[in-house]
VEXLO-988072 format. One record per residue (C-alpha): z, x, y. Coordinates in steps of 0.25 Angstrom, whole numbers, plus 5000, padded with zeros to 4 digits. Layout:
<zamis>
{zami {Z,X,Y}} ...
</zamis>
This chain:
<zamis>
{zami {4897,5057,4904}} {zami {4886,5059,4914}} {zami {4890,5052,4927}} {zami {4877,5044,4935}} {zami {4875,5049,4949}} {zami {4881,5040,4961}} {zami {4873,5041,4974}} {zami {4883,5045,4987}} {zami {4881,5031,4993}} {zami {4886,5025,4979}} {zami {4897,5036,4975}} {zami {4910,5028,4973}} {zami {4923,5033,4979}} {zami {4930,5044,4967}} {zami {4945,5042,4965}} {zami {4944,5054,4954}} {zami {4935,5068,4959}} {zami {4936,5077,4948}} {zami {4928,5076,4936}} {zami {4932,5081,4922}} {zami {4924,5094,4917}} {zami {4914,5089,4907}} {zami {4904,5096,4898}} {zami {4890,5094,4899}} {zami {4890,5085,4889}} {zami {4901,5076,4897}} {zami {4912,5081,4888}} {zami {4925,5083,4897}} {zami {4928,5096,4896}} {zami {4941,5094,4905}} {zami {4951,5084,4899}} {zami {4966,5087,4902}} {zami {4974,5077,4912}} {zami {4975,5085,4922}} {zami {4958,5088,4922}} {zami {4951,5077,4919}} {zami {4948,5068,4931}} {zami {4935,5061,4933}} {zami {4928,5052,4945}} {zami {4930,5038,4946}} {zami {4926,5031,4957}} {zami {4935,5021,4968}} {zami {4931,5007,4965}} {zami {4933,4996,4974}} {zami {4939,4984,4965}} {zami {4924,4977,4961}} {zami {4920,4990,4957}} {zami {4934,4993,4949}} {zami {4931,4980,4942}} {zami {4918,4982,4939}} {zami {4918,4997,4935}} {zami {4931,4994,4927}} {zami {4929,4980,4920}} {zami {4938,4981,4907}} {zami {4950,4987,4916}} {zami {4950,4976,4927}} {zami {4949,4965,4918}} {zami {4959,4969,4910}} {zami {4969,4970,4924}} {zami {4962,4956,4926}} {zami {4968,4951,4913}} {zami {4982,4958,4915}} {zami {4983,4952,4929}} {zami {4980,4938,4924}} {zami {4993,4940,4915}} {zami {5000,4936,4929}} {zami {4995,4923,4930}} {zami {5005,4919,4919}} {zami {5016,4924,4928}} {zami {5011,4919,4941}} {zami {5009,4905,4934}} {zami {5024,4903,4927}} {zami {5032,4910,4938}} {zami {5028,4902,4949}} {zami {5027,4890,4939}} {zami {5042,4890,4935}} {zami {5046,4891,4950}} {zami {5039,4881,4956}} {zami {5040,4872,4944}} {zami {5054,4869,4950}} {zami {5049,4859,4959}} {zami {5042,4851,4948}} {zami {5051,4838,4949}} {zami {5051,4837,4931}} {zami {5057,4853,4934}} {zami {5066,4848,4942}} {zami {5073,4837,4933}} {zami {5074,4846,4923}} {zami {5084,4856,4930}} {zami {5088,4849,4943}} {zami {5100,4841,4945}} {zami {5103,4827,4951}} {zami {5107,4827,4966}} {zami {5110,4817,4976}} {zami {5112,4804,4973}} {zami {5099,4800,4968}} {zami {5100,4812,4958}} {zami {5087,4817,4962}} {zami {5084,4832,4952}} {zami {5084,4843,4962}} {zami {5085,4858,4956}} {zami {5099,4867,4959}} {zami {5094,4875,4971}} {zami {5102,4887,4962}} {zami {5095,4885,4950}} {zami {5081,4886,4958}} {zami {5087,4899,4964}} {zami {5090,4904,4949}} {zami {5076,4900,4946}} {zami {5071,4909,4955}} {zami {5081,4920,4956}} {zami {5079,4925,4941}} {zami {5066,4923,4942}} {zami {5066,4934,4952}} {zami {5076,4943,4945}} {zami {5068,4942,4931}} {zami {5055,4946,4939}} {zami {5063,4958,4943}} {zami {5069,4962,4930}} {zami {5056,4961,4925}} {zami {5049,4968,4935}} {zami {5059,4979,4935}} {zami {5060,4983,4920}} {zami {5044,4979,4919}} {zami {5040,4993,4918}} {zami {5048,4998,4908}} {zami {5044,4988,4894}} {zami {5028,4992,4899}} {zami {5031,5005,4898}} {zami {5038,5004,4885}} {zami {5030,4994,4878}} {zami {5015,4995,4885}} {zami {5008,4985,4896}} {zami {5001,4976,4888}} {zami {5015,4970,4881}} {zami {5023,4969,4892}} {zami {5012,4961,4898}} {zami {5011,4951,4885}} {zami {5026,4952,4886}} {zami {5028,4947,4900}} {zami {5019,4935,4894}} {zami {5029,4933,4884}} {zami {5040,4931,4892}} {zami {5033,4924,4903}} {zami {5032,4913,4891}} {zami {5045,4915,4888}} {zami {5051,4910,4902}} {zami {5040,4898,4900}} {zami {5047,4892,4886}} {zami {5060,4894,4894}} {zami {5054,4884,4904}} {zami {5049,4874,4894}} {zami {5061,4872,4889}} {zami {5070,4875,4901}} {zami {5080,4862,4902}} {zami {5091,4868,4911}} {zami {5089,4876,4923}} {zami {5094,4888,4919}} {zami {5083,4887,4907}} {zami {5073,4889,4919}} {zami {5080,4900,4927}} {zami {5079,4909,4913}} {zami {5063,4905,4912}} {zami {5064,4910,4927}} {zami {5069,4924,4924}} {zami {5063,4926,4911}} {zami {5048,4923,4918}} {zami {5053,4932,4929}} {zami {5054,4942,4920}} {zami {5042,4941,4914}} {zami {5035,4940,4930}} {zami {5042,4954,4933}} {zami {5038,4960,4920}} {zami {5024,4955,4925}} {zami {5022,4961,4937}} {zami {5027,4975,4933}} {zami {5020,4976,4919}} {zami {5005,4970,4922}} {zami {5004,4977,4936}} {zami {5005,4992,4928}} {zami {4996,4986,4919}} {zami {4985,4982,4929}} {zami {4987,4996,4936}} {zami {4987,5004,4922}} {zami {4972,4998,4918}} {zami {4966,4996,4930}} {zami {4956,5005,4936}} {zami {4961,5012,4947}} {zami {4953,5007,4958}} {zami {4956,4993,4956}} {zami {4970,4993,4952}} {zami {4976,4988,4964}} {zami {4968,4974,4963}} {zami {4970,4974,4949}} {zami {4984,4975,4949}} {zami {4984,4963,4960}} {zami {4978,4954,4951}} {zami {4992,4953,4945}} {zami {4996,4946,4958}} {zami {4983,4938,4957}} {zami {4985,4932,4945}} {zami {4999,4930,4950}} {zami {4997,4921,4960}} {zami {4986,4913,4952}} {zami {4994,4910,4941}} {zami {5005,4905,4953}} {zami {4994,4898,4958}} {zami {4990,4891,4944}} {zami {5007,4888,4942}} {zami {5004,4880,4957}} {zami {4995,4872,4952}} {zami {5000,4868,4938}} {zami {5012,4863,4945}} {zami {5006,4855,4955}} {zami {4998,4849,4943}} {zami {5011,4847,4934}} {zami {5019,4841,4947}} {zami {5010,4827,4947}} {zami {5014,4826,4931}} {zami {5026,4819,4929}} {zami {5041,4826,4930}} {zami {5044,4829,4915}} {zami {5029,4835,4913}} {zami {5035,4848,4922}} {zami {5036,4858,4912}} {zami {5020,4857,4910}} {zami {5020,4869,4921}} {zami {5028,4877,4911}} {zami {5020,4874,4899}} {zami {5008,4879,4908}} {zami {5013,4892,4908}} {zami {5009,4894,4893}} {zami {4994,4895,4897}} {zami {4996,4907,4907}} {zami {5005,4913,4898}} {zami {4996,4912,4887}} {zami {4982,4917,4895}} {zami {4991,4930,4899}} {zami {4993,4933,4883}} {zami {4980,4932,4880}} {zami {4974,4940,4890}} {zami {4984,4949,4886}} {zami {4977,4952,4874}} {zami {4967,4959,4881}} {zami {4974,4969,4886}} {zami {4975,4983,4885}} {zami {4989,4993,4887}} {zami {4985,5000,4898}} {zami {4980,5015,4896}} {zami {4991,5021,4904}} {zami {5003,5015,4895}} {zami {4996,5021,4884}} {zami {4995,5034,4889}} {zami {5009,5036,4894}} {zami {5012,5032,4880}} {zami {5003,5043,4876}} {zami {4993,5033,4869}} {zami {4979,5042,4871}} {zami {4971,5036,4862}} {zami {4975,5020,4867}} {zami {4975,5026,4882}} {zami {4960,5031,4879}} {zami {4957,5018,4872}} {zami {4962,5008,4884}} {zami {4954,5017,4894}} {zami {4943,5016,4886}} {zami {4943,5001,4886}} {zami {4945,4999,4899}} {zami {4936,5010,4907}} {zami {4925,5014,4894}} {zami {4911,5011,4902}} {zami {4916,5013,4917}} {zami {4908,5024,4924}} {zami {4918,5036,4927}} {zami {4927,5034,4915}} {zami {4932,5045,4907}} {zami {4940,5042,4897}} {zami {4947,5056,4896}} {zami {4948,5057,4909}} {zami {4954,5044,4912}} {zami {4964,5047,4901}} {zami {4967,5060,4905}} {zami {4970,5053,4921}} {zami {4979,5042,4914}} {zami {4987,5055,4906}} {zami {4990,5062,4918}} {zami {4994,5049,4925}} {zami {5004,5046,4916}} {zami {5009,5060,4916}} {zami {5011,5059,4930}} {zami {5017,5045,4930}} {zami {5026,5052,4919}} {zami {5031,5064,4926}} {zami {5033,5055,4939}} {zami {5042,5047,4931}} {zami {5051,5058,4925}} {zami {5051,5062,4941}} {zami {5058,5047,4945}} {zami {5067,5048,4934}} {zami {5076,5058,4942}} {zami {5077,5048,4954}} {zami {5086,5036,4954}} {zami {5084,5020,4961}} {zami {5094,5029,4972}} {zami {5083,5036,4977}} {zami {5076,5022,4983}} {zami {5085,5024,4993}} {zami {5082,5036,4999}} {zami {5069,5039,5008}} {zami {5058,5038,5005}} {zami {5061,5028,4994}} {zami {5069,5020,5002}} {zami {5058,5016,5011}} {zami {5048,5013,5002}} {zami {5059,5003,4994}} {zami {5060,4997,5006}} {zami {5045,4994,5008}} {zami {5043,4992,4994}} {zami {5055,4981,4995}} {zami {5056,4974,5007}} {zami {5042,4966,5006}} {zami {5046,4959,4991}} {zami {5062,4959,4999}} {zami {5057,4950,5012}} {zami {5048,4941,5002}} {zami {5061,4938,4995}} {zami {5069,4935,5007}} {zami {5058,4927,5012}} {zami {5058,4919,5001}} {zami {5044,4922,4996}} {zami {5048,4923,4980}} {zami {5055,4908,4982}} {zami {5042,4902,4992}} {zami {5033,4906,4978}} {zami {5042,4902,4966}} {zami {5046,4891,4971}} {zami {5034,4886,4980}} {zami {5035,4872,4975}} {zami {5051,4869,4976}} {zami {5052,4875,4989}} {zami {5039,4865,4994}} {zami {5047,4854,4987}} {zami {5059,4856,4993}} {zami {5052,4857,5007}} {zami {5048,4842,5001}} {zami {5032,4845,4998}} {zami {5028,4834,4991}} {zami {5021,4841,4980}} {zami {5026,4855,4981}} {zami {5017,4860,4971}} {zami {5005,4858,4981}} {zami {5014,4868,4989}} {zami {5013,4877,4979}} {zami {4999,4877,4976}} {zami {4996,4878,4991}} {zami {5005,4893,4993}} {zami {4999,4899,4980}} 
</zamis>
């Protein structure tokens, strides 16, 4: 395909500087992995989106998928302070017998809360591989909704801790598997901010969890589990947009899907200026060849090897920002925003938590 002349002042920046050998008819004459290259042009993140609609909107639509998360987990830790919640699975103390919860079963809340967001994170990677992107993704739906029938009829607090570590899960599984898939169909000069619209999302579905608790606080005490039922209709947005989801080009090449790899490229890059579908395909092939090798490579090393220079340093810089969050208490200051302003005897601890997020 003839390209149209770009003026010098107007000539974008080219990520990509070798063309393929075509014909005079345009037919590539070139077309092994290791050959066929073509320009594409650096993009600043307008132009990414606006030379690449289908591609960005669809990262939009994965990313919205944490909304869901952000709303229920910060839901069911702040929830604790709601005073129907707290008759529910506190006990009578003092002489007047007012409810307070057992500071060791809050703890609990928390602490498997955190271990099921680390299994989940750790063992993420290895169902996507097997079973695609685009199922996990429903699947961490599934058992996001899983922990929120384990609230609605949660009657003792244990019932609450194993909603905690089942949604836990579900949060770790999220932020390892949707990640991967924003990076795998985004374009390359926007995929940083489009993988950061996870984190977005995030913290708007934290912020929306805020509000309907400081809206469900002024009902009366036995109405409390009305925050959990609100769960449903973020949970059930995420399914359907999932629907419109493709599995992302890359899986299906390292499955050695051609003919579906070619079909997703085409969906989501046919009509952009610079797109070559053989070439793209033939880029993506030798990606995942070298991904492939690099990992056969890895495989003769051990976790041993962490400890020994140069990995050891970088563990550490990798490690010691999330560490000193932890040991500052960061984790407990946004899960349980609204107990710990209740405790420091806010009258309305919700308006708290509205006012951090």
């Amino acid at each position: 395909m003839a390209q149209q002349p770009i003026s010098e002042s107007n000539k974008p920046a080219i990520e990509q500087v070798e063309l393929p050998v075509v014909d005079s008819d345009g037919t590539i004459l070139k077309t092994t992995a290791e050959d066929l290259v073509y320009a594409r042009p650096a993009l600043s993140l307008l132009q990414t989106i606006k030379a690449y609609p289908r591609a960005s909107i669809l990262c939009f639509i994965a990313a919205v998928s944490a909304i869901s998360d952000g709303y229920q987990v910060l839901m069911s830790g702040s929830i604790i302070a709601l005073p129907g919640f707290i008759n529910q699975f506190g006990f009578p103390i003092g002489v007047d017998g007012a409810m307070k919860l057992n500071p060791n079963h809050v703890s609990l809340f928390g602490t498997l809360k955190t271990v099921g967001t680390g299994v989940g994170a750790a063992v993420g990677t290895w169902p996507a591989d097997r079973f695609g992107r685009k199922p996990m993704i429903l699947a961490i739906q599934i058992i996001l909704a899983t922990g929120t029938i384990c609230e609605m009829f949660a009657t003792h607090w244990s019932h609450w801790v194993v909603a905690r570590a089942i949604e836990g899960f579900g949060n770790g599984l999220n932020i390892s598997i949707t990640g991967v898939y924003i990076a795998e169909l985004a374009p390359t000069s926007g995929r940083g901010a489009m993988i950061a619209l996870y984190a977005l999302w995030y913290t708007i579905g934290s912020l929306l969890s805020s509000v309907a608790l400081y809206v469900i606080q002024a009902l009366p005490p036995s109405d409390w589990r009305r925050a959990v039922y609100s769960c449903w209709a973020f949970t059930g947005a995420a399914c359907l947009l999932w629907l419109a989801l493709p599995e992302t080009p890359r899986y299906l090449c390292q499955k050695g899907d051609e003919k579906g790899t070619k079909k997703i490229l085409n969906r989501l890059y046919s009509g952009t200026e610079y797109f070559n579908l053989e070439a793209e395909y033939a880029m993506l092939v030798r990606e995942v060849d070298s991904q492939r090798r690099q990992g056969e490579e890895r495989t003769s090393g051990s976790y041993r090897d962490l400890l020994k220079q140069p990995n050891l340093r970088r563990l550490c810089i990798s490690g010691l920002p999330y560490f000193w969050q932890i040991s500052l208490g960061v984790p407990i200051m946004f899960s349980y925003s609204a107990y710990f302003f209740q405790l420091a005897g806010l009258k309305n601890p919700f308006l708290g938590t509205l006012g951090m997020k």
